[in-house]
DSSP file (Angstrom, degrees, kcal/mol; ACC not computed):
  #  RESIDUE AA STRUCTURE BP1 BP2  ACC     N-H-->O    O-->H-N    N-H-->O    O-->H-N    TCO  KAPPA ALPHA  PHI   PSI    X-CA   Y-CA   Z-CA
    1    1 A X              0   0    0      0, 0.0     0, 0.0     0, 0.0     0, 0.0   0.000 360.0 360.0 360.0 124.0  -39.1  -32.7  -82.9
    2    2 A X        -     0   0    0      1,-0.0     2,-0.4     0, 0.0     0, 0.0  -0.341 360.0-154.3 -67.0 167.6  -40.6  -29.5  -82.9
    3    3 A X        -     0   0    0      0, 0.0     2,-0.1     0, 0.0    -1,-0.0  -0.985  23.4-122.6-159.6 113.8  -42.7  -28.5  -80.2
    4    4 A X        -     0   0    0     -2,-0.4     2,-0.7     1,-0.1     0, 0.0  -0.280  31.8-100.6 -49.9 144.1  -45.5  -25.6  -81.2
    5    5 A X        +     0   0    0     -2,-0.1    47,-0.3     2,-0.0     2,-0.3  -0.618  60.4 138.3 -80.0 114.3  -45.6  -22.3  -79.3
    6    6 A X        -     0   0    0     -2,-0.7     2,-0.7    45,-0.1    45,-0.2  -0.811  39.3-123.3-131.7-165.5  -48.3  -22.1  -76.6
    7    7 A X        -     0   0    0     43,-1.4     2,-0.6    -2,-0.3    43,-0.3  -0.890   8.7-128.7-144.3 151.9  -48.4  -20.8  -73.3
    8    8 A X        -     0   0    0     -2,-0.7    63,-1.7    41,-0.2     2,-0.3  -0.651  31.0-165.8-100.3 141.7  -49.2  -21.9  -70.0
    9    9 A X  B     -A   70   0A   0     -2,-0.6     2,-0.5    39,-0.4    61,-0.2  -0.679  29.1-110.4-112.6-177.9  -51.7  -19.7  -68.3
   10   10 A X     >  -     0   0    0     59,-2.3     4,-1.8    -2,-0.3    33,-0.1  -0.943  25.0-161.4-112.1 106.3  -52.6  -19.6  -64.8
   11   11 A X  H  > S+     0   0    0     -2,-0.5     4,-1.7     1,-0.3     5,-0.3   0.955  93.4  62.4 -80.4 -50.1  -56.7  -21.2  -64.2
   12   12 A X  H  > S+     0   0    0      1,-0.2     4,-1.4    31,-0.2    -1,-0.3   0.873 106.5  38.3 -57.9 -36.6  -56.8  -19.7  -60.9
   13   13 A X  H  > S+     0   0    0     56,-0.2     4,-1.4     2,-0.2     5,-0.2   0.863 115.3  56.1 -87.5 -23.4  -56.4  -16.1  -62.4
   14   14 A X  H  X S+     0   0    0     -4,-1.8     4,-1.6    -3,-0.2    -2,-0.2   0.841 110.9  45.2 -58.0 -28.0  -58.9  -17.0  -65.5
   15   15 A X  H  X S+     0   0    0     -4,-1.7     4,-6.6     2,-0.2     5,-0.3   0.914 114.6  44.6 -74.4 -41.9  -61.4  -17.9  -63.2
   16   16 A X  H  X S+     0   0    0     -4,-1.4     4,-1.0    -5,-0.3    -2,-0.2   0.656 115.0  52.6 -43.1 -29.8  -60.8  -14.7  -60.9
   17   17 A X  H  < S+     0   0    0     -4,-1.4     4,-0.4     2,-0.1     5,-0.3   0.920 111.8  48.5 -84.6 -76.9  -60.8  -12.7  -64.3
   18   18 A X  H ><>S+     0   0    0     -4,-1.6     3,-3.7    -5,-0.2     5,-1.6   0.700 115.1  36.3  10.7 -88.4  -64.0  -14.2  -65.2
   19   19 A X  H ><5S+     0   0    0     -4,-6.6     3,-7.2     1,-0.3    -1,-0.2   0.932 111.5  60.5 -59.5 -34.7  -66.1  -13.9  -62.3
   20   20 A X  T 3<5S+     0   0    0     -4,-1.0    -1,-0.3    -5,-0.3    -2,-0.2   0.548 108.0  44.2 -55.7 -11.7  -64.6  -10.7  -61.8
   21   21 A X  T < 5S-     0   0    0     -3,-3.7    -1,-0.3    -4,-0.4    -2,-0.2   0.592 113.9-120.3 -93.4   1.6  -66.1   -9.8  -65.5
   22   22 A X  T < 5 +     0   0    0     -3,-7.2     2,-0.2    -5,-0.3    -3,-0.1   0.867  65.4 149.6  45.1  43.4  -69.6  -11.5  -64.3
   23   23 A X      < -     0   0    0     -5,-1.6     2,-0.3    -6,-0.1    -1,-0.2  -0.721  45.5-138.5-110.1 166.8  -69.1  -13.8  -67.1
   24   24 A X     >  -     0   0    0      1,-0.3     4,-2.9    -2,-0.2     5,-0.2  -0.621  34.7-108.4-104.6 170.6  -70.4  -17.7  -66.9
   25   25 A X  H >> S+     0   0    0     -2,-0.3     3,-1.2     2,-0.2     4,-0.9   0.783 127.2  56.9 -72.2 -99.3  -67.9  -20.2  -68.4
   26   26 A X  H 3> S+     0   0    0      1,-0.2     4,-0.8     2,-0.2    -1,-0.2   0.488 107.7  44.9  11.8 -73.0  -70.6  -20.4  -71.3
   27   27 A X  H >> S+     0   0    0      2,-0.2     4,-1.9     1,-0.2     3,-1.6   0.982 117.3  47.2 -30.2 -73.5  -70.3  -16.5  -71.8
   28   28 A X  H << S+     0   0    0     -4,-2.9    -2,-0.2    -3,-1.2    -1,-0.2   0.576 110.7  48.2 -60.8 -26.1  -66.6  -16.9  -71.7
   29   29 A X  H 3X>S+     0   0    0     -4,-0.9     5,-1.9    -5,-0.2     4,-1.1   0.590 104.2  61.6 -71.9 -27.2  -66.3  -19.8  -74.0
   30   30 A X  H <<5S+     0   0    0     -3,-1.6    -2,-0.2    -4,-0.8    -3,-0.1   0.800 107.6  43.7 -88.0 -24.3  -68.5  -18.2  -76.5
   31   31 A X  T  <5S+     0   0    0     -4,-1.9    -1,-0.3     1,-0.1    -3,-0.1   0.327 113.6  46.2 -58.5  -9.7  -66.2  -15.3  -77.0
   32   32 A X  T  45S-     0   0    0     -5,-0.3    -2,-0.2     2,-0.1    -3,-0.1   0.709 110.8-121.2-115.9 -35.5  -63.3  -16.9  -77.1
   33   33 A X  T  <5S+     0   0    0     -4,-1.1    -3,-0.2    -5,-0.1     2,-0.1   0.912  74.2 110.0 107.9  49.7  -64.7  -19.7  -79.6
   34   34 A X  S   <S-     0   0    0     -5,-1.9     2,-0.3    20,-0.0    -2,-0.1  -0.269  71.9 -96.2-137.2-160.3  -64.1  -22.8  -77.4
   35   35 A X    >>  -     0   0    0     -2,-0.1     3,-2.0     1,-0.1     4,-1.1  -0.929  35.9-105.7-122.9 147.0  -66.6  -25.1  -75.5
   36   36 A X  H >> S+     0   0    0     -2,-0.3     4,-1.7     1,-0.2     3,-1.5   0.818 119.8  55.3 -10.9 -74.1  -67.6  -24.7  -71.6
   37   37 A X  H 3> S+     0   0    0      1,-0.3     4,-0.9     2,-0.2    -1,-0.2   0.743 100.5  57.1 -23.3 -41.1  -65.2  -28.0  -70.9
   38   38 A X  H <> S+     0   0    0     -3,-2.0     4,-3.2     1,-0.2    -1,-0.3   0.943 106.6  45.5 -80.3 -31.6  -62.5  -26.4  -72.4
   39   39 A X  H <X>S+     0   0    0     -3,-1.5     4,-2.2    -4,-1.1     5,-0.7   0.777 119.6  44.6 -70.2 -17.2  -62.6  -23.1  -69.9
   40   40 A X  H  <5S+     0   0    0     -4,-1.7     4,-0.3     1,-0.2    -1,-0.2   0.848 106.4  56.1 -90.4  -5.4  -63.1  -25.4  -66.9
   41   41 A X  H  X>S+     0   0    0     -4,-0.9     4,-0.9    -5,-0.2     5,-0.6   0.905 112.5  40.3 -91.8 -57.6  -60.7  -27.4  -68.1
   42   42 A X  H ><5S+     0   0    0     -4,-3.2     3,-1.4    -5,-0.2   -31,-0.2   0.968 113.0  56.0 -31.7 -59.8  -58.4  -24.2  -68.0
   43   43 A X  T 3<5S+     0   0    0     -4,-2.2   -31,-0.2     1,-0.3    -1,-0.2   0.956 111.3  46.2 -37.4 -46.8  -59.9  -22.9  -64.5
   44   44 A X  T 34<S-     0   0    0     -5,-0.7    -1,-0.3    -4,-0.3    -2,-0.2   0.742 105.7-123.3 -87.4   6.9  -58.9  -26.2  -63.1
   45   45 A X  T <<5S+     0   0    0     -3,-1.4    -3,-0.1    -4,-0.9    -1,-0.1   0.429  81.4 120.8  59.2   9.7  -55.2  -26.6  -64.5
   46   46 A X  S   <S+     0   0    0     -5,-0.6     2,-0.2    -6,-0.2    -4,-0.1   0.990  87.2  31.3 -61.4 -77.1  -56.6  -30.1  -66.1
   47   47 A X  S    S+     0   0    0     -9,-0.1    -2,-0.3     1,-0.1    -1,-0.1  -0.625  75.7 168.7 -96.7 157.7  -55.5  -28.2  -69.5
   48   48 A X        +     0   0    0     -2,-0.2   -39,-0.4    -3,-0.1    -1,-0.1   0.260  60.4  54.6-144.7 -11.8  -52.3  -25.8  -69.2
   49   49 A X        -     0   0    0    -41,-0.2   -41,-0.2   -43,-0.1   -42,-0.1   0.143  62.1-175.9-141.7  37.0  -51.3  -24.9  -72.5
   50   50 A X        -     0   0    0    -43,-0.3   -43,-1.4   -44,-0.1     0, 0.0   0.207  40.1 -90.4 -67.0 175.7  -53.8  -23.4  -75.0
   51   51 A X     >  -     0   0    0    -45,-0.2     4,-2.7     4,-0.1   -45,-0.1  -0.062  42.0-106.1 -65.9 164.1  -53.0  -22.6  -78.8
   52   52 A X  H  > S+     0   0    0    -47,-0.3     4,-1.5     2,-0.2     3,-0.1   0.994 123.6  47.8 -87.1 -70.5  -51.5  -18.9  -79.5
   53   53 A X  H  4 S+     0   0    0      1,-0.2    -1,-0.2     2,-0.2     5,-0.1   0.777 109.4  48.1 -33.9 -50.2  -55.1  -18.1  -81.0
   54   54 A X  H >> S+     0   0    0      1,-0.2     4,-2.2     2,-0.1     3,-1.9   0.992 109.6  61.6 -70.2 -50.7  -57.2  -19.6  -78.1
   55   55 A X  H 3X S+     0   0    0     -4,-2.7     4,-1.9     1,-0.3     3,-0.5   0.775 104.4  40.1   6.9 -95.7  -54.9  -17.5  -76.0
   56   56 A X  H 3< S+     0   0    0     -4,-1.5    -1,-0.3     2,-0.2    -2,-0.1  -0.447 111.4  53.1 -99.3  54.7  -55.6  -14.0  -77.2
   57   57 A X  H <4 S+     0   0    0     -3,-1.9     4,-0.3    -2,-0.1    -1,-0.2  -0.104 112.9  47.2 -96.0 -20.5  -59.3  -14.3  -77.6
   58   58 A X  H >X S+     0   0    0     -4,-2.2     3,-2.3    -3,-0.5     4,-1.5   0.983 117.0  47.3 -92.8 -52.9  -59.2  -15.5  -73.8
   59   59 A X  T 3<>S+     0   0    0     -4,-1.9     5,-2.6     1,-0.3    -3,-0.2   0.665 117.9  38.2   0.1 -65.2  -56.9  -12.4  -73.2
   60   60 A X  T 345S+     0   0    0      3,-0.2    -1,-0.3     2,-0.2    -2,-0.2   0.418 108.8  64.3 -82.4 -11.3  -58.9  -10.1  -74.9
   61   61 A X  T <45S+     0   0    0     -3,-2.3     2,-0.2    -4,-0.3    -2,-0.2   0.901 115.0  35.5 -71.0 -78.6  -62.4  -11.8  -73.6
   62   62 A X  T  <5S-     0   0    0     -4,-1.5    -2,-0.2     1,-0.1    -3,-0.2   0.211 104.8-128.6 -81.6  33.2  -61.4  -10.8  -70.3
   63   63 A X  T   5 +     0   0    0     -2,-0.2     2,-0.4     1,-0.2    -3,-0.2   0.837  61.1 142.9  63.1  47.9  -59.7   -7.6  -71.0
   64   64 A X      < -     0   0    0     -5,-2.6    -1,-0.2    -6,-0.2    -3,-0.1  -0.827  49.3-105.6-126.9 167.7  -56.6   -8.7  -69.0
   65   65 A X     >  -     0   0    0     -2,-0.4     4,-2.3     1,-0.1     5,-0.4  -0.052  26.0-119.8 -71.2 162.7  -52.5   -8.5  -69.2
   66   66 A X  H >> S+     0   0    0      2,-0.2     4,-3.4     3,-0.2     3,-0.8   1.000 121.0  60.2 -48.8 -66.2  -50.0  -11.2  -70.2
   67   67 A X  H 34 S+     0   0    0      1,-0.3    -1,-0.2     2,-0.2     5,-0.1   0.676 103.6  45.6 -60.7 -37.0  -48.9  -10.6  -66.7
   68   68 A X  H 34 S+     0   0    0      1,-0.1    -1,-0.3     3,-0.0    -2,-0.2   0.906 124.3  29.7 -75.5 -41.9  -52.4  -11.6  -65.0
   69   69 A X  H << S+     0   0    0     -4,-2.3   -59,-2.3    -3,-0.8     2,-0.3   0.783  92.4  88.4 -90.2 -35.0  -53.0  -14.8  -67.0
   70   70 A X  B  < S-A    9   0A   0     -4,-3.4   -61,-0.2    -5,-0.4     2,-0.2  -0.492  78.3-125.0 -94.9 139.5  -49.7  -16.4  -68.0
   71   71 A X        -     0   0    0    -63,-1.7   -63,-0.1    -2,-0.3    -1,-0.1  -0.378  43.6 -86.2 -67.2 129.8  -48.4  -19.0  -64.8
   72   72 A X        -     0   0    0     -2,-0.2    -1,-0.2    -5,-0.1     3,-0.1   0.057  50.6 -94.7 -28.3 133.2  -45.2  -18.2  -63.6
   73   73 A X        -     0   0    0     -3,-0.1     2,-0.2     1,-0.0    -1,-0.1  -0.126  46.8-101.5 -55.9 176.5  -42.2  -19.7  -65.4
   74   74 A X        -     0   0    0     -3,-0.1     2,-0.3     1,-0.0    -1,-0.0  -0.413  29.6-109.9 -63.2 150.8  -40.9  -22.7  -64.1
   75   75 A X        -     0   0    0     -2,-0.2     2,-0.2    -3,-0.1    -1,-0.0  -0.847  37.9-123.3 -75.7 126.4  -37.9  -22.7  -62.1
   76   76 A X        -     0   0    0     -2,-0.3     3,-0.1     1,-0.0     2,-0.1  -0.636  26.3-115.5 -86.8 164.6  -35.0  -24.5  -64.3
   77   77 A X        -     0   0    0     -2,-0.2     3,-0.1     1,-0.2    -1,-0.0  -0.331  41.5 -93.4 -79.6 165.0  -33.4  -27.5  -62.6
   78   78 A X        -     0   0    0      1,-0.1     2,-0.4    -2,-0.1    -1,-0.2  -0.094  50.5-102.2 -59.3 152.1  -29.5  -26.8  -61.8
   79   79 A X        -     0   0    0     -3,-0.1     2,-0.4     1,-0.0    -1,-0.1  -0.718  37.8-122.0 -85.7 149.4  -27.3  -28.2  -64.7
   80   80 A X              0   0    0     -2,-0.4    -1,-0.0     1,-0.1    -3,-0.0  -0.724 360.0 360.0 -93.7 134.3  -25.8  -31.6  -63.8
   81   81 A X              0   0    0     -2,-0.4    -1,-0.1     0, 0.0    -2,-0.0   0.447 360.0 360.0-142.4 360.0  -21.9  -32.1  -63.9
């Protein structure tokens, strides 16, 4: 099955980005074209994985890098033999 491209960001640094713009989740939702819920739901890691769109409007709301928002890959597990 295919499996859409999104990316998992990192809520601790969207909330940090945020305050750090002196935006309210309200503010920050209304730019990016989402609902309140949906940024706290980001903030809190509840949701992990928004759509390529929602992305870069949140990206470009708070004027920050790939590097600041997206969570550190995973570590893959060893291959089994």
């Amino acid at each position: 099955m295919h499996q859409p491209l999104t990316f998992a960001v990192d809520g601790d640094a969207i909330r940090e980005e945020r305050m750090q713009a002196g935006m309210s989740r309200q503010g920050l939702a209304d730019q990016v074209g989402v609902t309140r819920r949906y940024i706290g739901q980001l903030e809190r890691g509840t949701r992990k994985h928004p759509s390529p769109p929602v992305y870069i409007a949140l990206r470009e709301a708070l004027k920050a890098t790939d590097a600041r928002l997206l969570a550190p890959p995973r570590p893959t597990p060893p291959e089994r033999t």
